[in-house]
PyMOL Python script that loads the backbone (N, CA, C, O; Angstrom):
from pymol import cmd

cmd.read_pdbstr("""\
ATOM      1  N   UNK A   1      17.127 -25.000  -5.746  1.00  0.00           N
ATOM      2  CA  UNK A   1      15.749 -24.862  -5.258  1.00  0.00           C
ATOM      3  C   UNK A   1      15.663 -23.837  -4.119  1.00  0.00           C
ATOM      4  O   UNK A   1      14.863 -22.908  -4.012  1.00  0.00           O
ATOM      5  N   UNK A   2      16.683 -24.209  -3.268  1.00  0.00           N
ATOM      6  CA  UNK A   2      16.710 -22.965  -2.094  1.00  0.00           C
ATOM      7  C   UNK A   2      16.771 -21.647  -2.929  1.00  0.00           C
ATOM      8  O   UNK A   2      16.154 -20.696  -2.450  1.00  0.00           O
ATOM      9  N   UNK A   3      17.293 -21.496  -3.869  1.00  0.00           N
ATOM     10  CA  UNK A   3      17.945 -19.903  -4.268  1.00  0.00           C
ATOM     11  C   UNK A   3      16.130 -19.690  -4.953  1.00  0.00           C
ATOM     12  O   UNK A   3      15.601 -18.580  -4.883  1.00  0.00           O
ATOM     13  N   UNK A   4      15.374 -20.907  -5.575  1.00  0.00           N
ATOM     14  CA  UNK A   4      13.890 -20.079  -6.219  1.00  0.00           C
ATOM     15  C   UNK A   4      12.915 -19.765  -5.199  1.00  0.00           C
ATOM     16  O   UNK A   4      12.071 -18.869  -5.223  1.00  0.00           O
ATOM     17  N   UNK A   5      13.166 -20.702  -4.216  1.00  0.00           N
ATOM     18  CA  UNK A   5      12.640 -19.935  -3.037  1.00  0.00           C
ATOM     19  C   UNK A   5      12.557 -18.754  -2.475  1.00  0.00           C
ATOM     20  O   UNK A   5      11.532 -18.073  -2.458  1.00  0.00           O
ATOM     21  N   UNK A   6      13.885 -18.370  -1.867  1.00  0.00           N
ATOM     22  CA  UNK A   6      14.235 -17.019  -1.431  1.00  0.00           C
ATOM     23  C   UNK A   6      13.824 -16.156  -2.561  1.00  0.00           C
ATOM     24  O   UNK A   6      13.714 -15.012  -2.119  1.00  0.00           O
ATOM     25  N   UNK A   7      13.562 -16.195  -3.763  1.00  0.00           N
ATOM     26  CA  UNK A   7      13.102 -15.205  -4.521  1.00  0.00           C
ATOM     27  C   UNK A   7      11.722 -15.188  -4.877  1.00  0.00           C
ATOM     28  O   UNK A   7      11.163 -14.274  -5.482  1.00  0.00           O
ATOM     29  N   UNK A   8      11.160 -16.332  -4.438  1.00  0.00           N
ATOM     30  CA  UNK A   8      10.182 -16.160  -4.230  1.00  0.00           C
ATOM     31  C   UNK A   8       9.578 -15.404  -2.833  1.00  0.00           C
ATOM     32  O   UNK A   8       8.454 -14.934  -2.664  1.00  0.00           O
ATOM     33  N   UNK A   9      10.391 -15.441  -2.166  1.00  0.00           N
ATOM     34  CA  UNK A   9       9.978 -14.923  -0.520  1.00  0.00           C
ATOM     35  C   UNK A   9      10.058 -13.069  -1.020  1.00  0.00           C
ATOM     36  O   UNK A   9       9.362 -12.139  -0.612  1.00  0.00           O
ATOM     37  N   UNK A  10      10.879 -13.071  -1.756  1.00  0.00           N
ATOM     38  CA  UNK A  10      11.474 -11.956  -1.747  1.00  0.00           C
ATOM     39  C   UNK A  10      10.332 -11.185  -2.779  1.00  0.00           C
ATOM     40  O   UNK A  10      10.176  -9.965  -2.816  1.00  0.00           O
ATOM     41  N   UNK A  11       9.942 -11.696  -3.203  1.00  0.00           N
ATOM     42  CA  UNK A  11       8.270 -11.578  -4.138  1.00  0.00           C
ATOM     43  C   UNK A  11       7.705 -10.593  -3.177  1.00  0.00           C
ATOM     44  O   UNK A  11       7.540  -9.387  -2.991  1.00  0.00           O
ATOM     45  N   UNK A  12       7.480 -11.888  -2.617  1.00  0.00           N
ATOM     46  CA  UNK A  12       6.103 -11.511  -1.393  1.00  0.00           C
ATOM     47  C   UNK A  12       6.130 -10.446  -0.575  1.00  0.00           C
ATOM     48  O   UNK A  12       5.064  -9.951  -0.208  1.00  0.00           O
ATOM     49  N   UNK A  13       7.479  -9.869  -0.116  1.00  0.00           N
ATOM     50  CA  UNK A  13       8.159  -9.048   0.247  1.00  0.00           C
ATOM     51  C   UNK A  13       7.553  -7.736  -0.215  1.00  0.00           C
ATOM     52  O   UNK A  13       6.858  -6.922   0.394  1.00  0.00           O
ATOM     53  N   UNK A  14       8.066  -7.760  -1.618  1.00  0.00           N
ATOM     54  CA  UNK A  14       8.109  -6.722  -2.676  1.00  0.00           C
ATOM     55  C   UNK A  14       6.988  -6.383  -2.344  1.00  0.00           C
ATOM     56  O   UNK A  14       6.821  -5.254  -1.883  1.00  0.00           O
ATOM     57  N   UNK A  15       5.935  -7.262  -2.490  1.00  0.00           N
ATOM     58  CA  UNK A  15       4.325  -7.387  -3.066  1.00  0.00           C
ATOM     59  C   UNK A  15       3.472  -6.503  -1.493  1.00  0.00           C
ATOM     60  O   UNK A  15       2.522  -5.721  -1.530  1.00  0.00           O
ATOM     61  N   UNK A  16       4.166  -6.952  -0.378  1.00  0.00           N
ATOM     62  CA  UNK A  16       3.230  -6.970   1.063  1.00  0.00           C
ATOM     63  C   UNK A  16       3.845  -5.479   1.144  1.00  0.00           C
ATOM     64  O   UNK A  16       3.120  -4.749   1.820  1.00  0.00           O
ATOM     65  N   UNK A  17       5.107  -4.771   0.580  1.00  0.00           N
ATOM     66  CA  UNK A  17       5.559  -3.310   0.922  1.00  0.00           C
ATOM     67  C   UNK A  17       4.968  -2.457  -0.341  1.00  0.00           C
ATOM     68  O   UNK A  17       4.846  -1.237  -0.239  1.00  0.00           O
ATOM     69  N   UNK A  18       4.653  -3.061  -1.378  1.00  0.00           N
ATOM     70  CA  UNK A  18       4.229  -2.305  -2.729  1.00  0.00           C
ATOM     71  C   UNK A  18       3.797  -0.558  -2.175  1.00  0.00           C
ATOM     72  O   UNK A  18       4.433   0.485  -2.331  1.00  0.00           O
ATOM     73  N   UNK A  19       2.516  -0.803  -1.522  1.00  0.00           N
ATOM     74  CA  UNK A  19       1.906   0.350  -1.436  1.00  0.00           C
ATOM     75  C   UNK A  19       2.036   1.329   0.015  1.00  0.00           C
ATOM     76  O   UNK A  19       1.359   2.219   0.531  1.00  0.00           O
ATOM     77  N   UNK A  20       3.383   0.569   0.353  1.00  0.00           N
ATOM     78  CA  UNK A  20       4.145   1.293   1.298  1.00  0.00           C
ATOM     79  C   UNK A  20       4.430   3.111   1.053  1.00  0.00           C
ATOM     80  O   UNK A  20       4.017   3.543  -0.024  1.00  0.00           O
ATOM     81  N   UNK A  21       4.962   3.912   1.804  1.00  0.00           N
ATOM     82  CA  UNK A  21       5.604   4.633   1.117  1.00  0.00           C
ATOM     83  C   UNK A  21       6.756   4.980   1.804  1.00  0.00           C
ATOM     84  O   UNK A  21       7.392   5.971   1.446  1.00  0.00           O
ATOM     85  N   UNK A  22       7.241   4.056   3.077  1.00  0.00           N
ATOM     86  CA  UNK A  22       8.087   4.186   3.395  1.00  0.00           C
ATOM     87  C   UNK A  22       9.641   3.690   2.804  1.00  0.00           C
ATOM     88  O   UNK A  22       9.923   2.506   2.620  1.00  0.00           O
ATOM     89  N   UNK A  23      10.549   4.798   2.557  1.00  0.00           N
ATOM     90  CA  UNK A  23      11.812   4.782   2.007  1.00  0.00           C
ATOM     91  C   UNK A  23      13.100   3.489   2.623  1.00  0.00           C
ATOM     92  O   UNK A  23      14.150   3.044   2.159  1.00  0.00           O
ATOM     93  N   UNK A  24      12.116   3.204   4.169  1.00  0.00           N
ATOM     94  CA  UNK A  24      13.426   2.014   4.765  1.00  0.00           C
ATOM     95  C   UNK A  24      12.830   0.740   4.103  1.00  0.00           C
ATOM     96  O   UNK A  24      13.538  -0.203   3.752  1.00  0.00           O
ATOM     97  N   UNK A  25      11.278   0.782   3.934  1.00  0.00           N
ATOM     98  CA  UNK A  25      11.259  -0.562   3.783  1.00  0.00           C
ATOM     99  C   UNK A  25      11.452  -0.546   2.241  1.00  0.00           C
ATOM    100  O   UNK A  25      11.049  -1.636   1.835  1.00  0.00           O
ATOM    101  N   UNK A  26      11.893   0.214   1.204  1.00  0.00           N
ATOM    102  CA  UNK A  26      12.474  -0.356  -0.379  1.00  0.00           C
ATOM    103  C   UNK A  26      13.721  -0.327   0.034  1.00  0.00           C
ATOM    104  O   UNK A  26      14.415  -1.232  -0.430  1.00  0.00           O
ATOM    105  N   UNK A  27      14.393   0.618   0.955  1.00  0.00           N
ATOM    106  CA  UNK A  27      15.842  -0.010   0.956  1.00  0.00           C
ATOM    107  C   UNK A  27      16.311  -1.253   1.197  1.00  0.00           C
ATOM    108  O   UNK A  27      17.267  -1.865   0.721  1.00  0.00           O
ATOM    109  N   UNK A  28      15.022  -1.706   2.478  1.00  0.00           N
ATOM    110  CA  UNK A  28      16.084  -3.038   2.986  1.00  0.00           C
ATOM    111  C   UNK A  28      15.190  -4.197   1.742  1.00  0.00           C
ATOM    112  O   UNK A  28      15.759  -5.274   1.562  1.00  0.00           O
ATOM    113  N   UNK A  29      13.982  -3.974   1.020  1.00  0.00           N
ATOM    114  CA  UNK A  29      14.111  -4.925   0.026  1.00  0.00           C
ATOM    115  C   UNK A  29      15.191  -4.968  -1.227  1.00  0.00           C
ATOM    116  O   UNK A  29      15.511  -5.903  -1.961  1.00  0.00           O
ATOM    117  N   UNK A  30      15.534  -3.882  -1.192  1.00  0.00           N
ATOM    118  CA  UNK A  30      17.132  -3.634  -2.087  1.00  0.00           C
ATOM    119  C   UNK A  30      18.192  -4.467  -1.738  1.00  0.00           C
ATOM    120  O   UNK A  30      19.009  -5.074  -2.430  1.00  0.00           O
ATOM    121  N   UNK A  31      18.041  -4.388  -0.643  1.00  0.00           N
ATOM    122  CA  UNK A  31      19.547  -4.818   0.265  1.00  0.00           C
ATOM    123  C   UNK A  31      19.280  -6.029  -0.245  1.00  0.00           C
ATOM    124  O   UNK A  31      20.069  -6.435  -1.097  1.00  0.00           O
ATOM    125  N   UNK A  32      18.280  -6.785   0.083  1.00  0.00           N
ATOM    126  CA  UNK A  32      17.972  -8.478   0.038  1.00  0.00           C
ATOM    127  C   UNK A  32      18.256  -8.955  -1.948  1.00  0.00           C
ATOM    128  O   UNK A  32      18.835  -9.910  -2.465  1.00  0.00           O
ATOM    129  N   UNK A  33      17.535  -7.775  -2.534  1.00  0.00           N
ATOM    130  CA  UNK A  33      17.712  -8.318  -4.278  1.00  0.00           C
ATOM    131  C   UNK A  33      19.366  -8.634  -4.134  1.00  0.00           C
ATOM    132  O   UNK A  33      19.950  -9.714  -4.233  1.00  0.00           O
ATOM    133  N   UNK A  34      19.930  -7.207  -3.849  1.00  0.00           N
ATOM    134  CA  UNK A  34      21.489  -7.275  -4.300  1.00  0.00           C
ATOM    135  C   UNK A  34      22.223  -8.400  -3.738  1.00  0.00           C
ATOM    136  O   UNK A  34      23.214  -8.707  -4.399  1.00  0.00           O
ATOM    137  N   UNK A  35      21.963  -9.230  -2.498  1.00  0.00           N
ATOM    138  CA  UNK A  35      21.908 -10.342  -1.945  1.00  0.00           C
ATOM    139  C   UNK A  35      21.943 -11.305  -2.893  1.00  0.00           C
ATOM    140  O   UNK A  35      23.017 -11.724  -3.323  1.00  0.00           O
ATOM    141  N   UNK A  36      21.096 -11.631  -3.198  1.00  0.00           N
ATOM    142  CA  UNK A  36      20.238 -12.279  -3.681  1.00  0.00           C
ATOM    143  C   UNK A  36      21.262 -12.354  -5.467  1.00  0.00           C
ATOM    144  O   UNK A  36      21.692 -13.321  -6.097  1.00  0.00           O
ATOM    145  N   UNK A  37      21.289 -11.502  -5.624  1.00  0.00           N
ATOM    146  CA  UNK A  37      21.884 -10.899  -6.986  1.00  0.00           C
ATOM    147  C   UNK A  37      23.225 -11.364  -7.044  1.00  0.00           C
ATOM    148  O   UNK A  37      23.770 -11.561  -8.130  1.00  0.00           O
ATOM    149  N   UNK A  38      23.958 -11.609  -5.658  1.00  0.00           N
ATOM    150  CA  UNK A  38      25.560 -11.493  -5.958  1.00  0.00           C
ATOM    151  C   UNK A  38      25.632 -12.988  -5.200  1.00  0.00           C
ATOM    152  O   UNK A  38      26.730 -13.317  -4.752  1.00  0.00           O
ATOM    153  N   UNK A  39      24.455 -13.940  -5.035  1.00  0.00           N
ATOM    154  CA  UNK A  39      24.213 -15.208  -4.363  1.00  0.00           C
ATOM    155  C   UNK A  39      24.451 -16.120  -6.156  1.00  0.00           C
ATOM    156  O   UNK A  39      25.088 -17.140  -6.418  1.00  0.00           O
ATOM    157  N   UNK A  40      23.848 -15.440  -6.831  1.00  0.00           N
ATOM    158  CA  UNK A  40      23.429 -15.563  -8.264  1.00  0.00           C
ATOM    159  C   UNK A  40      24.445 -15.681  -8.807  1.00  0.00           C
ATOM    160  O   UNK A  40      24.584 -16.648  -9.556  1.00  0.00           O
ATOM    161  N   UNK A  41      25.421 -14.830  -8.642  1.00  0.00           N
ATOM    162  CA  UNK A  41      26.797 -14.512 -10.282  1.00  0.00           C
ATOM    163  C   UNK A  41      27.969 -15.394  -8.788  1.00  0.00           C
ATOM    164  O   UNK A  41      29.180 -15.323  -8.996  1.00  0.00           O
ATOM    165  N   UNK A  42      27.579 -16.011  -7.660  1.00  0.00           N
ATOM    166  CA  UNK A  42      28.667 -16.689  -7.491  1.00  0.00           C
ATOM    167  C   UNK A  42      29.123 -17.876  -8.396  1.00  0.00           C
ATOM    168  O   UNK A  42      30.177 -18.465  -8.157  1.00  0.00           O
TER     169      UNK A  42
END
""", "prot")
cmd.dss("prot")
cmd.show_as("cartoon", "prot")
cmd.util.cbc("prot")
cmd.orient("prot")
C-alpha cells in the first residue's frame, strides 16, 4: 500500500510540473520514477 501511494504522489508530481518547462524539475521527477522503479524489481 505504501509503494501505491508514493506513486500516486508521484502522479501528482508529474501532473503539478506538466506544463513546466523547466529541465530540473523532469529530472528530479526522473530521479523519483527510477526510485520508485528499482523499489519495484526489489
Amino acid at each position: 500500500m505504501k509503494l501505491f501511494n508514493t506513486i500516486l504522489l508521484l502522479k501528482n508530481i508529474v501532473y503539478e510540473n506538466f506544463d513546466s518547462s523547466k529541465i530540473e524539475d523532469l529530472k528530479s521527477i526522473y530521479k523519483n520514477l527510477l526510485f520508485v522503479k528499482l523499489e519495484i524489481d526489489k
